[in-house]
N, C-alpha and C positions, 0 to 999 in steps of 0.2 A: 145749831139752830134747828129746830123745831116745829112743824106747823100746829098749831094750836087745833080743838075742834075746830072754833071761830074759823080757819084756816089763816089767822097771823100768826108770824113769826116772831120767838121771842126768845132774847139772850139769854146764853149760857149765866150761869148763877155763881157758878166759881169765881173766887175773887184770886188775885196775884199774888198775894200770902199764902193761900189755900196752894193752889199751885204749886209755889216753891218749896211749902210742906211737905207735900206729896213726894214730890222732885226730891228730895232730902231724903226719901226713907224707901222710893223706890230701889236704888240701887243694893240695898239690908236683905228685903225682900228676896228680891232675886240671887245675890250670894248665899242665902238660905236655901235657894231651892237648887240651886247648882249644886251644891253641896250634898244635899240629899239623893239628887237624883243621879249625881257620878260616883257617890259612894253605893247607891244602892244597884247599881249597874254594873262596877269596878272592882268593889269590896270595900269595907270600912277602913277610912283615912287614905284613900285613893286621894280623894280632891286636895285636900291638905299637903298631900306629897306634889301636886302637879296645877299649882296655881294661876298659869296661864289659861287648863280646859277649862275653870272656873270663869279666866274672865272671858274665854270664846263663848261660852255659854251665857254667862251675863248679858254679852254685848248680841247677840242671838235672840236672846227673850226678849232684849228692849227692840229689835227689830221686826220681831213677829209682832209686837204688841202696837208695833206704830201702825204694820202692813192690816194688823185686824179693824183699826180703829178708822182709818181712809177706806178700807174697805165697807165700813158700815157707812159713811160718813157717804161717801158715792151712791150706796144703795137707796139711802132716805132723801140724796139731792133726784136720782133715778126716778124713786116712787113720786115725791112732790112734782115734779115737769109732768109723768105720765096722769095725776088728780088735776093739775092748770090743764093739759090737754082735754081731757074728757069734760071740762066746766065749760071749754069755750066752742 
């Protein structure tokens, strides 16, 4: 959620197909980049040889990626209380 100029609040747009979409190709995504980035750190066909640092890193990026998204998520609930404070 959002404050608008107006300053209302107005839902997210993603629908629940969208979502599970997403959710479905997420995890492709991220074995792609594991991949790259442990063979280009390790040598070519490292990851392929040691498919568990693949999925430590998988489950790694989906965790940074939740910790970024609350973390922004706090900032903008942050900003909005400290714009209600200075209105009233």
């Amino acid at each position: 959620m959002y404050l608008k100029e107006t300053g209302e609040m107005h839902k997210p747009t993603m629908s629940y197909d969208t979502a599970l979409d997403q959710a479905a190709n997420t995890p492709w995504v991220y074995m792609d980049k594991a991949e790259e980035a442990i063979d280009a750190k390790f040598g070519d066909g490292y990851a392929k040889k040691n498919p568990q640092l693949v999925g430590t890193y998988m489950k790694v990026a989906g965790q940074e990626f939740i910790a970024s998204v609350l973390t922004k998520a706090v900032w903008e609930i942050a900003e909005a209380i400290d714009r209600i404070a200075d209105n009233n």
